[in-house]
C-alpha positions as CSV (number, residue, x, y, z in Angstrom):
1,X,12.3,34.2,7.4
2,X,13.9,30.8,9.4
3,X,12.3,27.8,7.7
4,X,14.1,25.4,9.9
5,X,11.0,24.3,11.7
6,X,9.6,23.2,8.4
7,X,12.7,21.6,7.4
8,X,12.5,19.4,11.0
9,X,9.0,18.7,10.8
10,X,9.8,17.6,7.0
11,X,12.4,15.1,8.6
12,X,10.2,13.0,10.8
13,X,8.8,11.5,7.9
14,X,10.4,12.0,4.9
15,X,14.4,10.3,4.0
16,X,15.0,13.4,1.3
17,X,14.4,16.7,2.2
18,X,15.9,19.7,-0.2
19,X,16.1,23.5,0.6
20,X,16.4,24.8,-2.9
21,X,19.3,26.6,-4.2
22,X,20.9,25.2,-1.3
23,X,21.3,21.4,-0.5
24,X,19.5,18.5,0.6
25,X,19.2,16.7,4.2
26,X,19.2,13.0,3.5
27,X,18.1,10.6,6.7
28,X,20.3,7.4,6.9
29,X,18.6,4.6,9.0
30,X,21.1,2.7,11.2
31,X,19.7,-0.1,13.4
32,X,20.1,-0.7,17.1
33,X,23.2,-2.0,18.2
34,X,25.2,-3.0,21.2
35,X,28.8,-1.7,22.6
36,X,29.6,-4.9,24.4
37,X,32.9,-2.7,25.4
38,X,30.8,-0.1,27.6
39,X,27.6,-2.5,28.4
40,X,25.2,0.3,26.4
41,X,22.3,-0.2,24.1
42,X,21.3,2.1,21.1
43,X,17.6,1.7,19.8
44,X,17.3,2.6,16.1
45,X,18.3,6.0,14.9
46,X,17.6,8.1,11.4
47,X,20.9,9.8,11.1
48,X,21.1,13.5,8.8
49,X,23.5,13.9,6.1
50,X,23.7,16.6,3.8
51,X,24.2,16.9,0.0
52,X,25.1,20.4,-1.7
53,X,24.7,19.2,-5.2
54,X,20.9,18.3,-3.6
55,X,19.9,21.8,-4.8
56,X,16.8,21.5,-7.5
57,X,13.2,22.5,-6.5
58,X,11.3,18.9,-5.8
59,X,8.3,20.9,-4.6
60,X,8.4,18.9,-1.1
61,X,9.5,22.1,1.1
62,X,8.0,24.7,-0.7
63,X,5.0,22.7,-0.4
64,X,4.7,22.8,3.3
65,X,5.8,26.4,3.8
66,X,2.8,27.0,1.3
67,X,0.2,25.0,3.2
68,X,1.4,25.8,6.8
69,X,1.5,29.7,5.9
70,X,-2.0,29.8,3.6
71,X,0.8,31.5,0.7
72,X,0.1,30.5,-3.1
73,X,3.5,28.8,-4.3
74,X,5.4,31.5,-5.9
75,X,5.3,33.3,-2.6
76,X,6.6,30.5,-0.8
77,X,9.3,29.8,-3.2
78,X,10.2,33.1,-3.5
79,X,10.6,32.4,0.5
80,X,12.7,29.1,0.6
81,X,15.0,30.9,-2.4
82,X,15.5,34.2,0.1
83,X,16.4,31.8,3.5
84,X,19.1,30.2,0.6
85,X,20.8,33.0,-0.5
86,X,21.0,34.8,3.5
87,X,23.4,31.5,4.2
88,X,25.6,31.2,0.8
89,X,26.2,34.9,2.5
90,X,26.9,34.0,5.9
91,X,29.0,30.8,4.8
92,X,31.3,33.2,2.7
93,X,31.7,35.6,5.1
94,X,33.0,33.1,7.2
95,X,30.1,32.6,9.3
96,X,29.0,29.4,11.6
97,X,25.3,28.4,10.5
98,X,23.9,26.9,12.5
99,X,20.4,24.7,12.4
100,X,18.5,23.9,15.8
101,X,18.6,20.0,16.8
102,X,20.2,19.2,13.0
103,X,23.5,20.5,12.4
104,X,25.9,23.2,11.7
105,X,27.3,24.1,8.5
106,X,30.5,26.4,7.7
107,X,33.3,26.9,4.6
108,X,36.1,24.8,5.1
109,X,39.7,25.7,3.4
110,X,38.7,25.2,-0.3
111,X,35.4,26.8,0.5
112,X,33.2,24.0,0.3
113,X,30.3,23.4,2.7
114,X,30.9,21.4,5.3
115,X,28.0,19.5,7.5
116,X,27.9,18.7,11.1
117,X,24.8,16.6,12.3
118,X,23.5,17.0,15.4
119,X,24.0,13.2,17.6
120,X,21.4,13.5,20.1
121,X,18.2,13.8,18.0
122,X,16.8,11.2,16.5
123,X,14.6,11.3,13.6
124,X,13.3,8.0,13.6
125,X,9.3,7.5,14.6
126,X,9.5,4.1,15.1
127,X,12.1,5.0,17.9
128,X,10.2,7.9,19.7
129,X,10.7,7.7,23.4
130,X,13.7,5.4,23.5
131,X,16.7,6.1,25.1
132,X,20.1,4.8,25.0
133,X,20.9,2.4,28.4
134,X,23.5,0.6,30.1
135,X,23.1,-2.9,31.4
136,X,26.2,-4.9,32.6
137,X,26.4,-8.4,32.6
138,X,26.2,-10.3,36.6
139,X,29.8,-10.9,37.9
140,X,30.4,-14.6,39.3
141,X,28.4,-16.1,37.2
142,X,29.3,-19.2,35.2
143,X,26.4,-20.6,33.0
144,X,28.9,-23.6,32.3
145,X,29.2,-24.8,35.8
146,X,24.7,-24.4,35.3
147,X,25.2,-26.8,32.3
148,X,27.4,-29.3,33.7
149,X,25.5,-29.7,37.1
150,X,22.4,-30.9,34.4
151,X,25.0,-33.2,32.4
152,X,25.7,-34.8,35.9
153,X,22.2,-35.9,36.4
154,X,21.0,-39.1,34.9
155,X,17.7,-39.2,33.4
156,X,14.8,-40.7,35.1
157,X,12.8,-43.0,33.1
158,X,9.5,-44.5,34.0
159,X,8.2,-47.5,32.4
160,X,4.0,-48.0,32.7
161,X,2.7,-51.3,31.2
162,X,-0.7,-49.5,32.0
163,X,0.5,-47.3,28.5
164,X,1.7,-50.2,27.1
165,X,-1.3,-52.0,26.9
166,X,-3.6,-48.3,26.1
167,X,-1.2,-48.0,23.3
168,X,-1.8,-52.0,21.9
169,X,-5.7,-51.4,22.5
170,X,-5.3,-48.6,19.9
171,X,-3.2,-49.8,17.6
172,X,-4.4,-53.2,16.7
173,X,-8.1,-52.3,16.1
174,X,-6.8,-49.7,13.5
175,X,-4.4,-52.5,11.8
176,X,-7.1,-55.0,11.4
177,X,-10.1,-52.6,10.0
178,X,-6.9,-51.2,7.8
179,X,-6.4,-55.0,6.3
180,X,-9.9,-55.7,5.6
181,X,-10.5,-52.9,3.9
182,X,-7.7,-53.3,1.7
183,X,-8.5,-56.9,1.4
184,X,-12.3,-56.1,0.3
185,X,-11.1,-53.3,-2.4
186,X,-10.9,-53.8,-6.1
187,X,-7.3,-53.4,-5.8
188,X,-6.8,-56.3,-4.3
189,X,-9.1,-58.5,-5.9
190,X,-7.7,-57.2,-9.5
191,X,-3.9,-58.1,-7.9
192,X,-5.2,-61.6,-6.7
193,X,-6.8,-62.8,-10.1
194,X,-3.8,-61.3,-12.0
195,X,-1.2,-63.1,-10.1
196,X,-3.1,-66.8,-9.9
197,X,-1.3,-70.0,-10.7
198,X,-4.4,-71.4,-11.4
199,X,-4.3,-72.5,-15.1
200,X,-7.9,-72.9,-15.6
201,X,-7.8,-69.3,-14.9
202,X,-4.7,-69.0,-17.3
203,X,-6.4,-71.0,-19.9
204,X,-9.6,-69.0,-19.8
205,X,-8.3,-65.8,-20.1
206,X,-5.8,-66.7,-23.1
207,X,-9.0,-68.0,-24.7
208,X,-10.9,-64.7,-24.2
209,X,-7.9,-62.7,-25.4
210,X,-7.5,-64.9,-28.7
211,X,-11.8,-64.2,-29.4
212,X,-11.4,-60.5,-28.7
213,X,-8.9,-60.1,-30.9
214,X,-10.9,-62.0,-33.6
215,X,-13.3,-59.5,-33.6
216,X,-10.9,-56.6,-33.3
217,X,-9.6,-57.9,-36.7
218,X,-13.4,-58.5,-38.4
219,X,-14.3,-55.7,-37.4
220,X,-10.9,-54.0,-39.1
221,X,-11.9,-56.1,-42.2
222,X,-15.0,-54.4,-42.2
223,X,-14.4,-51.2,-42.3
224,X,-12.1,-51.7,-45.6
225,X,-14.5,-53.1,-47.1
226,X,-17.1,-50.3,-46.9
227,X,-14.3,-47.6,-47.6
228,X,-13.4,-49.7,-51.4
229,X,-13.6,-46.6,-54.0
230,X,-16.5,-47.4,-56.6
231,X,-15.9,-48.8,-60.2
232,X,-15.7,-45.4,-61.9
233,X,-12.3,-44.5,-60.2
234,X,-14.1,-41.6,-58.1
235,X,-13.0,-41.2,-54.9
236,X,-15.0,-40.1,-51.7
237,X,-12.7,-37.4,-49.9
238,X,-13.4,-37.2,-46.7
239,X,-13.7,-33.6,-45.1
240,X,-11.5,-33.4,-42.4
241,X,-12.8,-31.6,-38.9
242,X,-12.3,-28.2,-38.5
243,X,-9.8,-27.1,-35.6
244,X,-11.1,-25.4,-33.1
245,X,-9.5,-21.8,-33.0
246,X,-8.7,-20.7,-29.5
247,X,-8.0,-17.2,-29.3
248,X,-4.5,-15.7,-28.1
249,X,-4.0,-14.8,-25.0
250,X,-3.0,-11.3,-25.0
251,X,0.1,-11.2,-22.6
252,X,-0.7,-8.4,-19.8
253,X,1.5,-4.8,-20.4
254,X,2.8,-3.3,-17.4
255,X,3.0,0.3,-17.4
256,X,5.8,2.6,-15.7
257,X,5.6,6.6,-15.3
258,X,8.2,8.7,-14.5
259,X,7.4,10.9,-11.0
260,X,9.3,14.0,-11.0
261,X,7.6,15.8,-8.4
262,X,5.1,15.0,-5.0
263,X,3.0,17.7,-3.9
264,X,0.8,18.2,-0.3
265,X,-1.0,20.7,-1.9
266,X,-2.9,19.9,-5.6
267,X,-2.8,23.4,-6.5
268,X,1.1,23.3,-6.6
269,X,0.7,20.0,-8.6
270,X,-1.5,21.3,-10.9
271,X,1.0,23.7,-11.4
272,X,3.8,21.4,-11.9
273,X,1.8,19.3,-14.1
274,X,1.4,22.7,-16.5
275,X,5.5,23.1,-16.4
276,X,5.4,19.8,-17.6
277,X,3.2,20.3,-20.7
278,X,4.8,23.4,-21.8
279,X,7.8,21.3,-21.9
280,X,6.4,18.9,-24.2
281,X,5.5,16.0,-22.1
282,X,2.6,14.2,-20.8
283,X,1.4,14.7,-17.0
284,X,-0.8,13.2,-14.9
285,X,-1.3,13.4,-11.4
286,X,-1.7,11.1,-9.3
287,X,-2.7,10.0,-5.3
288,X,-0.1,8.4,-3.1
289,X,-1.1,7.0,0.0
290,X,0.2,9.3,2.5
291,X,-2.1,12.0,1.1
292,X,0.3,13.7,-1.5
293,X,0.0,14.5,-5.4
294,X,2.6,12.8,-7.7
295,X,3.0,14.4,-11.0
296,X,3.7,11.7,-13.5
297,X,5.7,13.4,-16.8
298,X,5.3,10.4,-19.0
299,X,4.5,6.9,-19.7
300,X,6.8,4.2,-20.5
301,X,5.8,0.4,-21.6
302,X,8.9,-1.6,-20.5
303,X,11.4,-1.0,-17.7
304,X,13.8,-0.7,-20.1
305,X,12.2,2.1,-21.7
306,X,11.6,3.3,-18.3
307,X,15.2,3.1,-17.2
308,X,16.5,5.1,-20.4
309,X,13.8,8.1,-19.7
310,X,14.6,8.8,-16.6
311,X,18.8,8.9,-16.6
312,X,17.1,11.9,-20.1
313,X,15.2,13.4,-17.5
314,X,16.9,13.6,-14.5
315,X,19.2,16.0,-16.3
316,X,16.9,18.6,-16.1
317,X,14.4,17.1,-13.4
318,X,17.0,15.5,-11.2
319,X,15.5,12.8,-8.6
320,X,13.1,11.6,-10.6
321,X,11.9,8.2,-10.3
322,X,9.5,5.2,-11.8
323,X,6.1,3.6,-10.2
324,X,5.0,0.7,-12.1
325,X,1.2,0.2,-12.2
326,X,-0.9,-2.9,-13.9
């Protein structure tokens, strides 16, 4: 059975697409661009490369062929795996392969797979309907003479005493309710009193100063003689406040789990998810936003930790990868 159809619908919106036992298409975004040379334009484009080593079940394909075919997942893999070993038999017989609207494939000399993308499709949504164009730039045309015939000309200025005087009208007002305010503030008052050369002022204030501090000291005096330990030599200890105790705040733990597989159907996750746990790990599914099932195999509390897990488990699950979640 041809799957191609399912591998190009795959494209449109996914960057990694993997035929299993055979390879992966990976899309390459390259953004629009300009041959000044030939006067064209090239909106932005999703290129398809290929990548034998690519080969490991990630459920994406199998997935579709599953849904699109009402087939339980064995079935369909059992599909995919058939359409995977017809062209390893074709390529080593010597055989051009070749893929509507993405590419050819064929054995080269030391009978490795070679990849030729197709260049006029374009794989890009964002870039649906648009079309590469030509536009020349206009002959005779000199924007510098354009600039210098506005250097030439000398400004014309207009003076109006009319705005002049609008501009005074508005100005002044606001200056003089600006300085009476400031004037009747406590800010200015304090400044006035504290800079006066008046030494009645100066005398009354050093004399209010020298009585304050009189009864700053009394007061002092007093308070040691209250505290004077009795004649028996016992001593009043005074019990000191108790501190109030704020509780730690508990610093907040991000979490990271390690996807190694994303499912349209939740059947095949569920499925997944059981590999998992007979492997000895800990799955959980969860939703994505674009409406598929990631199976989580583990938890990890750090990045660190979550770095180290996956370059384990990508040995045996290879493009796995890590969400962090609060």
């Amino acid at each position: 059975m041809d799957i191609t159809p399912f591998i190009r619908e795959l494209l449109f919106g996914h960057d990694c697409v993997i035929v299993p036992g055979f390879g992966g298409f990976l899309g390459n975004y390259t953004p629009a661009r300009i041959d000044r040379n030939t006067g064209t334009f090239y909106p932005p484009v999703k290129q398809i490369s290929f990548n034998s080593n690519l080969n490991h079940n990630d459920g994406l394909l199998v997935g579709r062929i599953s849904e699109s075919l009402k087939l339980n997942y064995g079935d369909a893999r059992n599909i995919a795996e058939e359409f995977a070993s017809a062209l390893h038999k074709k390529l080593e017989r010597g055989e051009k392969v070749v893929f509507d609207n993405i590419g050819t494939f064929i054995n080269n000399q030391e009978g490795n797979v070679q990849f030729e993308p197709a260049r006029d499709v374009n794989y890009h949504l964002d870039s649906y309907g648009l079309e590469s164009f030509k536009f020349m730039p206009l002959e005779g045309y000199d924007v510098r003479k354009r600039i210098a015939r506005h250097i030439d000309k000398e400004p014309v200025r207009h003076s109006s005493f009319r705005k002049v005087l609008w501009r005074a009208a508005v100005i002044i007002p606001l200056l003089t309710i600006l300085a009476v305010v400031w004037l009747k503030t406590d800010i200015s008052k304090s400044r006035i009193e504290s800079t006066t050369m008046n030494p009645l002022v100066t005398a009354e204030f050093e004399s209010n100063k020298k009585a304050v501090d009189e009864n700053i000291a009394a007061g002092e005096a007093k308070k040691e003689e209250i505290f004077i330990p009795a004649s028996d030599n016992s001593a009043v200890a005074e019990t000191p406040p108790v501190p109030e105790t704020i509780p730690p705040v508990t610093p907040r733990e991000d979490i990271y789990l390690l996807i190694t597989g994303s499912f349209k159907s939740e059947e095949n996750a569920l499925g997944w998810a059981d590999m998992l746990k007979k492997e000895g790990f800990s799955p959980e599914i969860l939703n994505s936003p674009n409406g598929f099932y990631r199976v989580s195999a583990m938890r990890c509390n750090t990045l660190a930790t979550a770095v180290n897990m996956k370059k384990s488990i990508s040995i045996k699950f290879p493009g796995t990868w890590y969400k962090k979640i609060n």
